[in-house]
Backbone as CSV, one residue per row, in Angstrom:
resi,resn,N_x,N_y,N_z,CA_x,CA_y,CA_z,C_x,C_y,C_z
1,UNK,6.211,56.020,75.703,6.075,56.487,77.086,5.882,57.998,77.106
2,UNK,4.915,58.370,78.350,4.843,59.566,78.197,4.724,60.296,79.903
3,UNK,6.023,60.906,80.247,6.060,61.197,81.616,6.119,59.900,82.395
4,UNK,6.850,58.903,81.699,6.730,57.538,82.637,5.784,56.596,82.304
5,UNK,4.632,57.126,82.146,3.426,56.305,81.958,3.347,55.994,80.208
6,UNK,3.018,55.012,80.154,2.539,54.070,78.999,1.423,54.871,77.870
7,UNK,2.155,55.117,76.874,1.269,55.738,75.890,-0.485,55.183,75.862
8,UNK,-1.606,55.454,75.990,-2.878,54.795,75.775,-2.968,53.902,74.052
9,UNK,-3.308,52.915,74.365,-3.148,52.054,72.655,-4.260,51.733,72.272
10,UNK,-3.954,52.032,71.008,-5.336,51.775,70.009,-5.730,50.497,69.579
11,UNK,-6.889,50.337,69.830,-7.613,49.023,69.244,-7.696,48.115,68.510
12,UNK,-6.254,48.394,68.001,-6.423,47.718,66.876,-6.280,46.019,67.154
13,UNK,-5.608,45.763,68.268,-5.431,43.890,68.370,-7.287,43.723,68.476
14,UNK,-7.994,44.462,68.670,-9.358,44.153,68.881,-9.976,44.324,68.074
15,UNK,-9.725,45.344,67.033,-10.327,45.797,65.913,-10.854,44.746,64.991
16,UNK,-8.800,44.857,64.499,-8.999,43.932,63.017,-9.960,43.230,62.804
17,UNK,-9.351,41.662,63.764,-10.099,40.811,63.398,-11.765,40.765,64.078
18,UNK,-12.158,41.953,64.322,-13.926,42.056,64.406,-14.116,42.725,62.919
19,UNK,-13.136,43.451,62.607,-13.835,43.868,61.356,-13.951,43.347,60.260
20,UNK,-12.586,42.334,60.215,-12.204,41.634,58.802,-13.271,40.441,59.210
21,UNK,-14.444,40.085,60.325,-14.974,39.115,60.443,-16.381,39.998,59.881
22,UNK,-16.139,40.689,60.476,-18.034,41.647,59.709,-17.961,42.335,58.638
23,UNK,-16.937,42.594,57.808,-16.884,42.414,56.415,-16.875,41.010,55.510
24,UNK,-16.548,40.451,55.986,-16.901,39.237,55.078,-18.389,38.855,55.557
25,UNK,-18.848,38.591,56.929,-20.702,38.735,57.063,-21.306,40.192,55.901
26,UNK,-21.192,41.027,55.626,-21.500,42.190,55.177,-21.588,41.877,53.558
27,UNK,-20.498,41.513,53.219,-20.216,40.881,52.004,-21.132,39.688,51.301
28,UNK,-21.143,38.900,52.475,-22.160,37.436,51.926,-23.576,38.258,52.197
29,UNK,-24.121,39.303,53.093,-25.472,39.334,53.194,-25.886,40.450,51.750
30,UNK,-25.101,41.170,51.395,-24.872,41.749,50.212,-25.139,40.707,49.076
31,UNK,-24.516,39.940,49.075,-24.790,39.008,47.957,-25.713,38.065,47.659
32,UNK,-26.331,37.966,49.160,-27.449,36.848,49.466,-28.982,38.282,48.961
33,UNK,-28.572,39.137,49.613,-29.801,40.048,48.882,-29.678,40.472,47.597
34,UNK,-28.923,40.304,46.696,-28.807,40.260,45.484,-29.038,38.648,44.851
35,UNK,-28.846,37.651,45.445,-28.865,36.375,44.620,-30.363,35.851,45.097
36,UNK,-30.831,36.472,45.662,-31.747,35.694,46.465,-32.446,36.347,47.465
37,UNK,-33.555,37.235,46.808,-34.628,38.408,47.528,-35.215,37.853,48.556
38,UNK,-35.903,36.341,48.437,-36.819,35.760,48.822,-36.092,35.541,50.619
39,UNK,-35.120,34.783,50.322,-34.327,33.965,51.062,-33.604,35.489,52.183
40,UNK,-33.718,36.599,51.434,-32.933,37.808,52.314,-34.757,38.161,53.319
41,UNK,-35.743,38.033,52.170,-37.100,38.717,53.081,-37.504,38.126,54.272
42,UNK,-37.171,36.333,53.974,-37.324,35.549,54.969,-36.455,35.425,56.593
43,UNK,-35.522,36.223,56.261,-34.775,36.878,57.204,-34.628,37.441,58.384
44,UNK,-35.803,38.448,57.607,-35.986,39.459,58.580,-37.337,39.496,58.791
45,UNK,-38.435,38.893,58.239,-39.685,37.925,58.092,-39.978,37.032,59.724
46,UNK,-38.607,36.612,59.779,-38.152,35.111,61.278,-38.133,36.360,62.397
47,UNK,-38.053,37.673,62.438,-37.695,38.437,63.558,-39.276,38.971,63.830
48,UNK,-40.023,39.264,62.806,-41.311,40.119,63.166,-43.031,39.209,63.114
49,UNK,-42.489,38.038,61.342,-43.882,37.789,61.088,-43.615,36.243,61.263
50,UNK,-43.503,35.810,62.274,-43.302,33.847,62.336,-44.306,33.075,61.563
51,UNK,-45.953,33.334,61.664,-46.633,32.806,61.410,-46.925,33.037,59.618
52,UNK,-45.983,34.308,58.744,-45.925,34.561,57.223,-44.847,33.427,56.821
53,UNK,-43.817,33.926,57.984,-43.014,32.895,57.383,-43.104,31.129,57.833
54,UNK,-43.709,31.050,58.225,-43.865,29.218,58.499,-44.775,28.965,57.745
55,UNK,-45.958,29.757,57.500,-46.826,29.372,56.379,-46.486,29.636,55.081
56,UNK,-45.834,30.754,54.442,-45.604,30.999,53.272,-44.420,31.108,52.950
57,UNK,-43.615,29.654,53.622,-42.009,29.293,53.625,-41.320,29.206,52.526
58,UNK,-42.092,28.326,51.500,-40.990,27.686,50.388,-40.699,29.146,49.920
59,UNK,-39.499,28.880,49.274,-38.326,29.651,48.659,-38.670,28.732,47.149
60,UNK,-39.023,30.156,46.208,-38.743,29.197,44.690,-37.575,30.243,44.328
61,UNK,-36.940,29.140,43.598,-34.936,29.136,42.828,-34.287,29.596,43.096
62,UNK,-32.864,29.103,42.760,-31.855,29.436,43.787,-31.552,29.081,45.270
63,UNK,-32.256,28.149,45.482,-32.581,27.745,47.131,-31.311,27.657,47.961
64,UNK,-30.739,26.570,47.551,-29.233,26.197,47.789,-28.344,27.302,47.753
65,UNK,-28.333,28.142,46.998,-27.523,29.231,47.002,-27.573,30.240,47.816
66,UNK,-28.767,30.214,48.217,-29.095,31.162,49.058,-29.112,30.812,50.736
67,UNK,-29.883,29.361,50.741,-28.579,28.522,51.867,-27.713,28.653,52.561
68,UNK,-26.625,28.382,51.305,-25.350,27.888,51.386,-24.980,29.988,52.110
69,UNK,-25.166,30.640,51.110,-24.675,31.722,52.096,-25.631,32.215,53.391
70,UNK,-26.177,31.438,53.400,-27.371,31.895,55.386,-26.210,31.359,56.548
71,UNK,-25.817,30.257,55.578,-24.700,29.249,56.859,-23.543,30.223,56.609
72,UNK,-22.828,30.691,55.580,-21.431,31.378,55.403,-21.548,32.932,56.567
73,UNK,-23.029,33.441,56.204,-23.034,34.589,56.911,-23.486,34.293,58.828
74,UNK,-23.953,32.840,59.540,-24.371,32.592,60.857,-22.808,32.088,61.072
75,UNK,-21.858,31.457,60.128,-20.428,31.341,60.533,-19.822,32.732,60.741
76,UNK,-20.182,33.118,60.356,-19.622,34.736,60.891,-19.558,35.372,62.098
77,UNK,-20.999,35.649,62.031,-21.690,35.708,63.300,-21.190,34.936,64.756
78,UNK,-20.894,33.803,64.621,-20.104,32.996,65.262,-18.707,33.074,65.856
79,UNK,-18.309,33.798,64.660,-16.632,34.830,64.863,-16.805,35.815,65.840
80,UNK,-18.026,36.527,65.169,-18.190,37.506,66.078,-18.124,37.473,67.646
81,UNK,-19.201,36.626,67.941,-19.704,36.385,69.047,-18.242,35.962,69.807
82,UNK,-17.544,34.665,69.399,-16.667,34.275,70.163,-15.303,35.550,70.581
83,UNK,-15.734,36.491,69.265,-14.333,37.644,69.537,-14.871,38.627,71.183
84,UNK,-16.199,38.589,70.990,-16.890,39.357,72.044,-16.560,38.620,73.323
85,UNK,-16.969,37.485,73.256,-17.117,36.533,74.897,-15.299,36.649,75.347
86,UNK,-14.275,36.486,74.102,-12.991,36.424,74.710,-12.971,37.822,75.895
87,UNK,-13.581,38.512,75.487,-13.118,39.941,75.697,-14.444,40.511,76.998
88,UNK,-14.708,39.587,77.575,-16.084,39.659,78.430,-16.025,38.669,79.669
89,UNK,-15.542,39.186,80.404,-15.474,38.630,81.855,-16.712,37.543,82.538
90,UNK,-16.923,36.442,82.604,-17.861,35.689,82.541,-17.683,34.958,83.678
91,UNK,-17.752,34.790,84.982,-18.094,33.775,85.928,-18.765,32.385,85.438
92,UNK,-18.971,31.578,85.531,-19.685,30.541,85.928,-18.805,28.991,85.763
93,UNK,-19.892,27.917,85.893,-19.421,26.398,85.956,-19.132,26.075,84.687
94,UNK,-18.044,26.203,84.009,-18.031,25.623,82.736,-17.068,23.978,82.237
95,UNK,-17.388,23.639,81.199,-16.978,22.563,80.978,-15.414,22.184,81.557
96,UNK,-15.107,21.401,82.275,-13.528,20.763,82.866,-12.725,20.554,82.285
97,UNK,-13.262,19.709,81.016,-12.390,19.064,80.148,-12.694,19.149,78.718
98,UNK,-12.174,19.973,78.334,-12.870,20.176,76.872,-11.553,20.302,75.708
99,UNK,-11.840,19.615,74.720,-10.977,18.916,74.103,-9.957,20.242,73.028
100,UNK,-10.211,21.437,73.755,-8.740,22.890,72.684,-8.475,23.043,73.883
101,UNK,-7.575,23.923,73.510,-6.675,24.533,74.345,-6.944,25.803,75.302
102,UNK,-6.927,25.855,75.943,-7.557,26.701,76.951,-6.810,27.937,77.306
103,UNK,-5.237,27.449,76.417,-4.036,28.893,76.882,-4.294,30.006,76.811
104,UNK,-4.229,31.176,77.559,-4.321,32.204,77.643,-3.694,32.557,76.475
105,UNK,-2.522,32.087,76.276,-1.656,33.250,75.226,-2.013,32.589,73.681
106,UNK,-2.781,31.474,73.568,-3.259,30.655,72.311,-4.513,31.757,72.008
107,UNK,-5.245,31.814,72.949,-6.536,32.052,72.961,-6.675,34.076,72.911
108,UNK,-6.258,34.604,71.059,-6.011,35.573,71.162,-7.114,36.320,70.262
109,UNK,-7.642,37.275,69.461,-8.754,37.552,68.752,-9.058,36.966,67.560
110,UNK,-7.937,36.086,67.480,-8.099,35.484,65.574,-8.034,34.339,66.227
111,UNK,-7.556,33.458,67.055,-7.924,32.365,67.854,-9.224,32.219,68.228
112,UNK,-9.804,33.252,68.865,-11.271,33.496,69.075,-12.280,33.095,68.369
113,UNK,-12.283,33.993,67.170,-13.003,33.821,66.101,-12.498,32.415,65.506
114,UNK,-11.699,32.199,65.185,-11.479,30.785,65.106,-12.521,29.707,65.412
115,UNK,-12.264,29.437,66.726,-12.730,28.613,67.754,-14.768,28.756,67.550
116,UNK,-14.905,30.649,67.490,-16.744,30.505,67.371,-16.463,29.873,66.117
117,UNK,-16.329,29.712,64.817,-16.600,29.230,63.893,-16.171,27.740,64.025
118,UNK,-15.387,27.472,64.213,-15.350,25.944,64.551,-16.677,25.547,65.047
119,UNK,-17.329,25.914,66.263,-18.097,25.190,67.586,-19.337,25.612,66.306
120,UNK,-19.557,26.713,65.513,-20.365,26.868,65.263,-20.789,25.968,63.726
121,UNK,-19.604,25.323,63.180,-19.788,24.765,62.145,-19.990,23.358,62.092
122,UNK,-19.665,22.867,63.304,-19.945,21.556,64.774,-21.115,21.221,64.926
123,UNK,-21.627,22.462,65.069,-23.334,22.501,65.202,-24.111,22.481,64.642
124,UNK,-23.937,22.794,62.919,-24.920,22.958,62.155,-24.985,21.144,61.584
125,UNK,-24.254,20.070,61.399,-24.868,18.796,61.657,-25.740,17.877,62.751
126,UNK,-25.026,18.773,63.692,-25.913,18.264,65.173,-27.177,18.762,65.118
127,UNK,-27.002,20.065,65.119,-28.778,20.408,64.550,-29.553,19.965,64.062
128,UNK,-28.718,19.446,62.552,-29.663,19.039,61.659,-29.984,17.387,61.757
129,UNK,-29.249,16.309,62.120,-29.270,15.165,62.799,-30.298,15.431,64.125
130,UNK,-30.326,16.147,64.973,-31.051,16.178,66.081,-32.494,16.287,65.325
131,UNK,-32.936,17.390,64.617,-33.986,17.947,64.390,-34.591,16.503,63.476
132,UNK,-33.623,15.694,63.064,-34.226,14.907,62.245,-34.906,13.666,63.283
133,UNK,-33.987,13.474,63.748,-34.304,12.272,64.716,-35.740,12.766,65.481
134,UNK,-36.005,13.952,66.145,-36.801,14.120,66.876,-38.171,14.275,66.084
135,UNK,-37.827,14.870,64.821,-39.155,14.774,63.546,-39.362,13.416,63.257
136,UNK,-38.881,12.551,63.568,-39.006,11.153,63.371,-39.709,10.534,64.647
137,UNK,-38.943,10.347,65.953,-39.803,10.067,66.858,-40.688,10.975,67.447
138,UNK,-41.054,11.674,67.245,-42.562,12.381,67.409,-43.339,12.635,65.966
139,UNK,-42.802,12.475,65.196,-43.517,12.314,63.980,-44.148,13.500,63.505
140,UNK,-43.008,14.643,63.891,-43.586,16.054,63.206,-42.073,16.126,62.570
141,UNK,-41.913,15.614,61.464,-40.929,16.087,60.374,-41.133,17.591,59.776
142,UNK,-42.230,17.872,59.818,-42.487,18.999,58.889,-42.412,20.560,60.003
143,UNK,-42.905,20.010,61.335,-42.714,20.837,62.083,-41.532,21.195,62.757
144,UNK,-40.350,20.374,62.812,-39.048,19.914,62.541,-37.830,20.855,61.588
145,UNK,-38.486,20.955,60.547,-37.935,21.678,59.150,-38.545,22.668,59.443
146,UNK,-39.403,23.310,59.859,-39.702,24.529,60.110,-38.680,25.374,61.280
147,UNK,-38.715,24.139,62.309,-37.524,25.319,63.183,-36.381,25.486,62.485
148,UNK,-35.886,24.336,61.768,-34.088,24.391,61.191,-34.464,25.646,60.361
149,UNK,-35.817,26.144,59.607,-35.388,26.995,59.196,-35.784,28.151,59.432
150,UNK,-36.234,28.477,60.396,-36.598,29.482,61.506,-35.001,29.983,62.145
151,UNK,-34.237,28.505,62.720,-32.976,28.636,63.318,-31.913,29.488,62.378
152,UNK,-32.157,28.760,60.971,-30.821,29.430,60.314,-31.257,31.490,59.672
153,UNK,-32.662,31.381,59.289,-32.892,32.764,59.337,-32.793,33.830,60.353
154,UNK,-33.223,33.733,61.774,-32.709,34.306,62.396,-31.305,34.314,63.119
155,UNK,-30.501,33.518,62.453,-28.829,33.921,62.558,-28.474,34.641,61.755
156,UNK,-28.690,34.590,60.713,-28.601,35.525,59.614,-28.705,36.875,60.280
157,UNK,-30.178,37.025,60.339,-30.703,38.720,60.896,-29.876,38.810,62.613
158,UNK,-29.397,37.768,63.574,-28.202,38.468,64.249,-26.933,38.396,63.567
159,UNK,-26.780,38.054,62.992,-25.017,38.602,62.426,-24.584,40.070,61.693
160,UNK,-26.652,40.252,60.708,-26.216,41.780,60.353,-26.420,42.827,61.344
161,UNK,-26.865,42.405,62.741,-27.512,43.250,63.640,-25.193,43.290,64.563
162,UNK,-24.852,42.153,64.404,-23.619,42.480,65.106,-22.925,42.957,63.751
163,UNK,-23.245,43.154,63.089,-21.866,43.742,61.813,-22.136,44.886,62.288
164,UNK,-23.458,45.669,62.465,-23.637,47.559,62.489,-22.972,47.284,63.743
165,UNK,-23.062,46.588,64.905,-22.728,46.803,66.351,-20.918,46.841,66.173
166,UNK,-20.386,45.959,65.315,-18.581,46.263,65.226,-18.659,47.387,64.353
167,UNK,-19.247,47.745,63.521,-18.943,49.303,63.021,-19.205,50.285,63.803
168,UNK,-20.066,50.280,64.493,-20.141,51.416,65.918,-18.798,51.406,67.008
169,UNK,-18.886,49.962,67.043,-17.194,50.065,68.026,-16.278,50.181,67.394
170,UNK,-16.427,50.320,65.890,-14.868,51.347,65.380,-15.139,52.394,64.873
171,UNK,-15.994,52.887,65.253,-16.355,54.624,65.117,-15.908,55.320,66.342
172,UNK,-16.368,54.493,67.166,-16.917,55.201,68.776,-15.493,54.860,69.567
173,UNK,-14.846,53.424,69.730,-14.093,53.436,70.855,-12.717,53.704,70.037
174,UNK,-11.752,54.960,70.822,-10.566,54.867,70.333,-9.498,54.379,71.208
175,UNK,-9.576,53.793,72.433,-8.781,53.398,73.292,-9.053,51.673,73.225
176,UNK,-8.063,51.149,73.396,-8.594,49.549,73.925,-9.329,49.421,74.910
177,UNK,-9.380,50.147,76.033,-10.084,49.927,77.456,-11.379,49.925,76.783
178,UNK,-11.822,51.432,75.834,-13.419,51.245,75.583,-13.698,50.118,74.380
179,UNK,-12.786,49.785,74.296,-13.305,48.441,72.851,-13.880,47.441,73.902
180,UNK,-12.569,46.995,74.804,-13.076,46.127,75.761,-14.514,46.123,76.322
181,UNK,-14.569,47.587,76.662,-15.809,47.707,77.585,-17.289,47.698,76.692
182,UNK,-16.998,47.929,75.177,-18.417,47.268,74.510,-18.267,46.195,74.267
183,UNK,-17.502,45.460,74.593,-17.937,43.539,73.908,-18.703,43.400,74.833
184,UNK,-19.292,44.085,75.803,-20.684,43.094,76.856,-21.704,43.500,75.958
185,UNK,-22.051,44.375,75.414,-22.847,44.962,74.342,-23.029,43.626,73.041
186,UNK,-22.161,43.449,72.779,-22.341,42.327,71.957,-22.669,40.854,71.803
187,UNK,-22.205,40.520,73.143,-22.635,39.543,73.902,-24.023,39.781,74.136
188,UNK,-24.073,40.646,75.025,-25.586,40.576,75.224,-26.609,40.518,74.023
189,UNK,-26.611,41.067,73.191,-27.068,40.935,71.534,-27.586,39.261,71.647
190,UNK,-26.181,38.529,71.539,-26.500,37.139,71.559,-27.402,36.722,72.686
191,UNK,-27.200,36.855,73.479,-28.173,36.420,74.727,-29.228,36.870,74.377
192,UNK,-30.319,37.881,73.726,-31.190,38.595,73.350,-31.713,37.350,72.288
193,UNK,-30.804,37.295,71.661,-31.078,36.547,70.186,-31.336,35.065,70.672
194,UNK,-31.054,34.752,71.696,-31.080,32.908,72.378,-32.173,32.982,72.629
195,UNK,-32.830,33.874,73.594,-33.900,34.304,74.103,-35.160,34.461,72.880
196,UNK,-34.943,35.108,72.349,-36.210,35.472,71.214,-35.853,34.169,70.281
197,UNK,-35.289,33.473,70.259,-35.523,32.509,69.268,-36.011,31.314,70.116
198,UNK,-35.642,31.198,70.853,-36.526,30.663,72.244,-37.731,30.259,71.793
199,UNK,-38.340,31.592,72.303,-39.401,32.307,71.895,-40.185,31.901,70.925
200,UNK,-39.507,32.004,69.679,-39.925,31.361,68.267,-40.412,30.494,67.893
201,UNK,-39.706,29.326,68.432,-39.462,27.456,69.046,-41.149,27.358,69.482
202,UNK,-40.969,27.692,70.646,-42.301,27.438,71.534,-43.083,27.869,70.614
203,UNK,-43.573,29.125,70.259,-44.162,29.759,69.777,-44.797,28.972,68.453
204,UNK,-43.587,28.263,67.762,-43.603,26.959,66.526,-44.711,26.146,67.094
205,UNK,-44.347,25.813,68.194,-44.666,24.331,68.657,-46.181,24.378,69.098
206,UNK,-46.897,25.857,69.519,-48.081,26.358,70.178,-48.775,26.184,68.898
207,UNK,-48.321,26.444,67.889,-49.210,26.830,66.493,-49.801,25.633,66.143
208,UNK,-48.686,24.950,65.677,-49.068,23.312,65.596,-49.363,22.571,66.743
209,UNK,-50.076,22.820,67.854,-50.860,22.027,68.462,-49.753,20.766,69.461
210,UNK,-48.385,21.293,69.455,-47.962,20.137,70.081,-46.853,20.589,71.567
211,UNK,-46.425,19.298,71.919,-45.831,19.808,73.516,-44.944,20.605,73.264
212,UNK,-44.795,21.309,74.565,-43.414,22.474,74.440,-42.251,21.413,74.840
213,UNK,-42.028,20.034,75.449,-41.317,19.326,75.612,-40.637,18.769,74.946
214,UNK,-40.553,19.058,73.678,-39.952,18.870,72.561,-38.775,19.842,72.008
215,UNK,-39.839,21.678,72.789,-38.917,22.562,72.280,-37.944,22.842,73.121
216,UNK,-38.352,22.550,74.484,-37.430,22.531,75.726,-35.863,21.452,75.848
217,UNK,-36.378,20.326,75.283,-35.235,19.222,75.066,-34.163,20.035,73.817
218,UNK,-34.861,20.424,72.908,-33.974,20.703,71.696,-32.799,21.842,72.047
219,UNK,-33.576,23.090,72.766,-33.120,24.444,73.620,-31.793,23.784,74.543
220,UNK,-32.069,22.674,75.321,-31.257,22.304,76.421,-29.819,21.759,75.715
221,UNK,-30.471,21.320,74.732,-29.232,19.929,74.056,-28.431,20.655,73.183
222,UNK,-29.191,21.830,71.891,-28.606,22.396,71.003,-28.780,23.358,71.122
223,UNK,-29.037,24.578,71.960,-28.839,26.037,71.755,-27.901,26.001,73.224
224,UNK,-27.739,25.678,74.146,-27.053,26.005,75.494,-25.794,25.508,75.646
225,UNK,-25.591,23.936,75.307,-24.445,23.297,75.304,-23.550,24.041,74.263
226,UNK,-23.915,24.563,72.766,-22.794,24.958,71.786,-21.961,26.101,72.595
227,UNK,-23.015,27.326,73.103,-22.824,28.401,73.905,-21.855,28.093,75.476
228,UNK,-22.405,26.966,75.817,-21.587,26.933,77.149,-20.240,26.101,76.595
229,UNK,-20.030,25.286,75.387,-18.724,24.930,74.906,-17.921,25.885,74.214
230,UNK,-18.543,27.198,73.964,-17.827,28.275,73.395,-17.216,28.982,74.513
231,UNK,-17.595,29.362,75.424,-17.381,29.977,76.836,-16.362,29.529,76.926
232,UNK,-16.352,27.829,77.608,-15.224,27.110,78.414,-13.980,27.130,77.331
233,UNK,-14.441,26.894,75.923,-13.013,27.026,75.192,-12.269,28.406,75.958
234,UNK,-13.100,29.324,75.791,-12.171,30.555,75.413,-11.416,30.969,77.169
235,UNK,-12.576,29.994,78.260,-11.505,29.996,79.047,-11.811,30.771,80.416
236,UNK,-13.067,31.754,80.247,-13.270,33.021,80.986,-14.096,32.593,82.101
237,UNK,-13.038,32.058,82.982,-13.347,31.946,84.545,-13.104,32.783,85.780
């Protein structure tokens, strides 16, 4: 206390666990550009050149490995995101009944991150079950495997785009109020990133000659619902 009033407190319940979540993203993308050049170029390839990378896709050796950490580093990302939305005042209609816990006092920054990685590790079978089924009844398998891997490269390139964004908010904010007040900053990132991958989808679907009604169903079912079940977990009505 100081003159009565409440010392100003440091960031740290907000900090940590954004940082100990974008060091371990930092860590796997470190290692993925060391194990696996191809798989790091294709990355950042999904943000500028769509049509290099859908045509000159395959990845030779190491494939799996390089994979396996695209998903370790978009689970991250996932942390991230959900540490941001806790901390981001959000209006709207969200799910009623949704099967965690909704407690305020459960639902704390390592709960957070928690919860994005859960919803987000939920999703990467639904994805890949969806994308299959729909490459099956429309009979573009190949055009199919191109978004899953369109989808998982540009998570990648947003998770290292939110690792620099939590190292700026522990440079820059030394009060909790301003930590608070950049998680819309980060959020919005994601919304940016829904949007341009959007983008991508269609953009897939224009190349190869086929309906956007395909990319619109997939957008509705698997990019909006994970996002609007991450929201309602965390509660922010």
């Amino acid at each position: 206390m100081f003159d009565g009033a409440p010392l100003p407190q440091p960031p740290w319940d907000i900090l940590l666990p954004l940082l100990c979540a974008a060091s371990f993203a930092a860590v796997a993308l470190a290692l993925l550009r060391m194990v696996q050049t191809q798989e790091w170029n294709l990355t950042w390839q999904s943000l500028t050149e769509p049509r290099t990378m859908w045509f000159g896709r395959h990845v030779e050796g190491g494939r799996t490995v390089g994979v396996a950490f695209s998903h370790v580093i978009g689970l991250a990302g996932w942390a991230i995101v959900g540490m941001a939305i806790k901390w981001t005042a959000v209006d709207g209609l969200w799910m009623p009944k949704i099967p965690f816990s909704t407690d305020p006092e459960f639902t704390g920054n390592w709960s957070a991150g928690m919860i994005g990685v859960a919803i987000g590790a939920a999703s990467l079978p639904l994805r890949w079950g969806s994308r299959k089924l729909a490459g099956w009844l429309a009979e573009i398998p190949e055009t199919a495997w191109q978004h899953g891997e369109t989808d998982r490269y540009m998570r990648s390139a947003l998770t290292a785009i939110l690792v620099s964004e939590v190292l700026i908010l522990a440079v820059s904010c030394q009060l909790e109020q301003e930590a608070v007040g950049f998680m819309p900053v980060i959020v919005l990132s994601y919304i940016v990133f829904i949007v341009w991958r959007s983008l991508r989808l269609l953009q897939l679907l224009l190349i190869n000659n086929l309906s956007i009604g395909w990319g619109i169903a997939y957008l509705c079912s698997l990019e909006l619902i994970p996002t609007w079940a991450l929201i309602s977990v965390l509660h922010l009505g």
